[in-house]
Backbone as CSV, one residue per row, in Angstrom:
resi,resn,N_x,N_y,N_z,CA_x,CA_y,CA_z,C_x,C_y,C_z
1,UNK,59.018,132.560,-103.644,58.995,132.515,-102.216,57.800,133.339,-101.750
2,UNK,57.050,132.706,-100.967,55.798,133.220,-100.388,56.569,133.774,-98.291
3,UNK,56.161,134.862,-98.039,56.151,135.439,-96.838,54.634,135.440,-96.451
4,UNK,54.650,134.723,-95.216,52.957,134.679,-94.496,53.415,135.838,-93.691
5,UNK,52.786,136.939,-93.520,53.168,138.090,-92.257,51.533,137.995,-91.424
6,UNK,51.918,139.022,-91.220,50.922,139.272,-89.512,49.434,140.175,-90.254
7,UNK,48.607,139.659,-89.560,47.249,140.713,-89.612,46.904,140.659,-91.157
8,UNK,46.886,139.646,-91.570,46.637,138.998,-93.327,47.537,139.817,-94.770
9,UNK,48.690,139.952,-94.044,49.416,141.049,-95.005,50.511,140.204,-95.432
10,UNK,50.565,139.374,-96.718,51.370,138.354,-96.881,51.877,139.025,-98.624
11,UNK,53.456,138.467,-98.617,54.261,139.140,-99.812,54.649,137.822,-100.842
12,UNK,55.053,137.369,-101.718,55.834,136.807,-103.236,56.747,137.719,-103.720
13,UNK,57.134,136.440,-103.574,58.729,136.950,-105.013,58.652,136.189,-106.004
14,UNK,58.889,136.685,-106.849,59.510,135.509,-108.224,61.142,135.482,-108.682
15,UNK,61.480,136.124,-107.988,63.241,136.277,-108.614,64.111,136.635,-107.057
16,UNK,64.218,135.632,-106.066,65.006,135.788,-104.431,64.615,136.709,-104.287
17,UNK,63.437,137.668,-104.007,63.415,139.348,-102.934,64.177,140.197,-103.989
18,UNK,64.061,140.455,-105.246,64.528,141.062,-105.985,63.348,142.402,-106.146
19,UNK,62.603,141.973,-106.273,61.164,142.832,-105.921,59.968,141.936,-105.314
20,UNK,59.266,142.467,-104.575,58.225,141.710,-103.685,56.884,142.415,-103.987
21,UNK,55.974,141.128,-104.255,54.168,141.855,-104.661,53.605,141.643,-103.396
22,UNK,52.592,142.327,-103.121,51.349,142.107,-102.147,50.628,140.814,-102.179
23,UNK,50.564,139.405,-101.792,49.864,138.729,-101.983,48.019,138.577,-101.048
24,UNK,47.289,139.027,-102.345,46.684,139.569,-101.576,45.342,137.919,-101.879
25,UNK,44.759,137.352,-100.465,43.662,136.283,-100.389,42.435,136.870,-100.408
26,UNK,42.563,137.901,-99.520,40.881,138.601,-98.900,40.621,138.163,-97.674
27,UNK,41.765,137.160,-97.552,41.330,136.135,-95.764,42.648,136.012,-94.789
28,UNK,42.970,135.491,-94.013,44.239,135.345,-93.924,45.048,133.846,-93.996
29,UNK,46.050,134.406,-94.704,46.442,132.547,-95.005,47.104,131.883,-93.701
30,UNK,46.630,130.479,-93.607,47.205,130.193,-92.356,48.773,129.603,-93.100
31,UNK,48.364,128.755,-94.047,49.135,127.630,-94.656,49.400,127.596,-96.013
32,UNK,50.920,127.715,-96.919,50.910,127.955,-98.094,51.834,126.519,-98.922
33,UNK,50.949,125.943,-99.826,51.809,125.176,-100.074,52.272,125.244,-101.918
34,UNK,53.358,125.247,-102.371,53.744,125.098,-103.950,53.450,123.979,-104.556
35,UNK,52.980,123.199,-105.734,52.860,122.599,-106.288,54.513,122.523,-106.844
36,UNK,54.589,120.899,-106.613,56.235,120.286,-107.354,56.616,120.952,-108.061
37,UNK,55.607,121.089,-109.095,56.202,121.021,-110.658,55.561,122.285,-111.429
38,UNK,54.881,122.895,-110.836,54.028,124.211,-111.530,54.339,125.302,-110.663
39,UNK,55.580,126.183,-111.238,55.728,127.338,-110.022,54.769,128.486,-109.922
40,UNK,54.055,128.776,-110.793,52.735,129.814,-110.383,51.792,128.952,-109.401
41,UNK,51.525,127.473,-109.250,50.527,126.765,-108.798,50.364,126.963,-107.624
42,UNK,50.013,127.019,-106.383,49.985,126.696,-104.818,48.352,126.582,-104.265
43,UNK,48.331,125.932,-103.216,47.373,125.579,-102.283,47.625,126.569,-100.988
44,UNK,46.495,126.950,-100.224,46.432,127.839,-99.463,45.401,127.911,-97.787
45,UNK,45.842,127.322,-97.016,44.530,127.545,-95.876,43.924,129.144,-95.306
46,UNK,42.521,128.747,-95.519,42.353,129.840,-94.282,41.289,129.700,-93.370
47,UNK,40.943,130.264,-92.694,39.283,129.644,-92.268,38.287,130.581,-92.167
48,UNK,37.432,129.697,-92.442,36.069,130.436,-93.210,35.424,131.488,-92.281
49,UNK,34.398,132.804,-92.523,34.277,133.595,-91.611,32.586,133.988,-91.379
50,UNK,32.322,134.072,-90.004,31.304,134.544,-90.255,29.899,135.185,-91.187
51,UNK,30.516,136.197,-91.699,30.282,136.853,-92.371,29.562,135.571,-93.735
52,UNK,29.966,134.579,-93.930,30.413,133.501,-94.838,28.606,132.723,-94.923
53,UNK,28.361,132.871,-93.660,26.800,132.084,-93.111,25.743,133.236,-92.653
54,UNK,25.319,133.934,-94.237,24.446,135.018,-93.984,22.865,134.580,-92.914
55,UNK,22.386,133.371,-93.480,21.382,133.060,-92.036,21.223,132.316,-91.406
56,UNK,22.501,131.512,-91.309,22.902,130.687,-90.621,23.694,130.763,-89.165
57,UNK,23.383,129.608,-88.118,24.717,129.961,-87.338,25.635,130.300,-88.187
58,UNK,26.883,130.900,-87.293,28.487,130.731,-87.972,29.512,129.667,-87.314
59,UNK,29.921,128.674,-88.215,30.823,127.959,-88.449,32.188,127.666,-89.033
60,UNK,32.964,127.932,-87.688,34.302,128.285,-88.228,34.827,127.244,-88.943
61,UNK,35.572,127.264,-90.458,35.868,125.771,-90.801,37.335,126.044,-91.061
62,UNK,38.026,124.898,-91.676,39.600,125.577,-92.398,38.996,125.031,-93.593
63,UNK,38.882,126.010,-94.902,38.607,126.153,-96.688,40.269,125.959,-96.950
64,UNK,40.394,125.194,-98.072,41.187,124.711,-98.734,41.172,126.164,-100.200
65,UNK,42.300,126.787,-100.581,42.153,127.453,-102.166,43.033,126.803,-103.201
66,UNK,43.126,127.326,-104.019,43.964,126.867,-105.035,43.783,128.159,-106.211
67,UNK,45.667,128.558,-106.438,45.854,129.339,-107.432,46.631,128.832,-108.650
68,UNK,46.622,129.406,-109.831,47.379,128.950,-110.983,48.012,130.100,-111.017
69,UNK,47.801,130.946,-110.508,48.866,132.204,-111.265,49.029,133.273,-110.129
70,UNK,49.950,132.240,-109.246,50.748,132.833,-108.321,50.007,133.718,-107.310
71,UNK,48.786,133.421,-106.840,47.713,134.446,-106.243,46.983,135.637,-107.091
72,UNK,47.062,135.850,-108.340,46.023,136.479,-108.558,44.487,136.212,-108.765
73,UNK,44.239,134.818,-108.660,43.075,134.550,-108.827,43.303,132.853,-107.799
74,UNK,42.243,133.146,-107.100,41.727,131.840,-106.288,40.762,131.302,-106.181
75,UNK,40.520,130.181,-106.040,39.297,129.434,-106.024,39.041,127.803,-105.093
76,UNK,37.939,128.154,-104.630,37.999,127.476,-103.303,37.921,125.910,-103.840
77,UNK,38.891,124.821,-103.246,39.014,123.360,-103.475,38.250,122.763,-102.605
78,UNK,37.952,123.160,-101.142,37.735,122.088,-100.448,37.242,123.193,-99.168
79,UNK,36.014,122.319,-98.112,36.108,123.163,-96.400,35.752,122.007,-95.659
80,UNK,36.078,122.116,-94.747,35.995,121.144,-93.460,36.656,120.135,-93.651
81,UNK,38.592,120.799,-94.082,39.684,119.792,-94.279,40.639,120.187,-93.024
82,UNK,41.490,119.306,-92.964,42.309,118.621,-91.770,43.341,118.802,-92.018
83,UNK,43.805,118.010,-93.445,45.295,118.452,-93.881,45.334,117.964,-95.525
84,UNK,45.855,119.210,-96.121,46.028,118.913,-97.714,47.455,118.921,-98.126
85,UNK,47.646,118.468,-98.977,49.047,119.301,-99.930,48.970,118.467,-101.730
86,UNK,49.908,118.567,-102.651,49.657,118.034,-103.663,50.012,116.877,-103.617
């Protein structure tokens, strides 16, 4: 079970709230989705930041992630998406 909270401070469980980790993006997630059949797997929105377009305008987009192991490591799938899931 994934908790989205406030001000990019989002929690996991692996066993009902038996103990809860920090799930930590670096961004804030808007949107969390599980893969069917792979319970470490999930997809993740957030949108992209300033900071993102060193000499460029900045262009806010929604980036698509994708984790295998339950948020410790992410890696970007997709930006300037609409709507994903598996």
């Amino acid at each position: 079970m994934i908790f989205l909270g406030s001000h990019g401070i989002n929690w996991v469980t692996t066993d009902c709230g038996v103990s809860v980790k920090a799930l930590n993006h670096g961004r804030t997630i808007q949107e969390y989705v599980f893969h069917p059949t792979e319970k470490e797997w999930g997809l993740a929105s957030a949108f992209s930041l300033c900071e993102d377009y060193a000499n460029e305008p900045c262009k806010i987009t929604k980036e698509v992630y994708v984790t295998k192991d339950l948020g410790k490591n992410w890696n970007l799938f997709g930006s300037y998406v609409v709507q994903f899931g598996w």
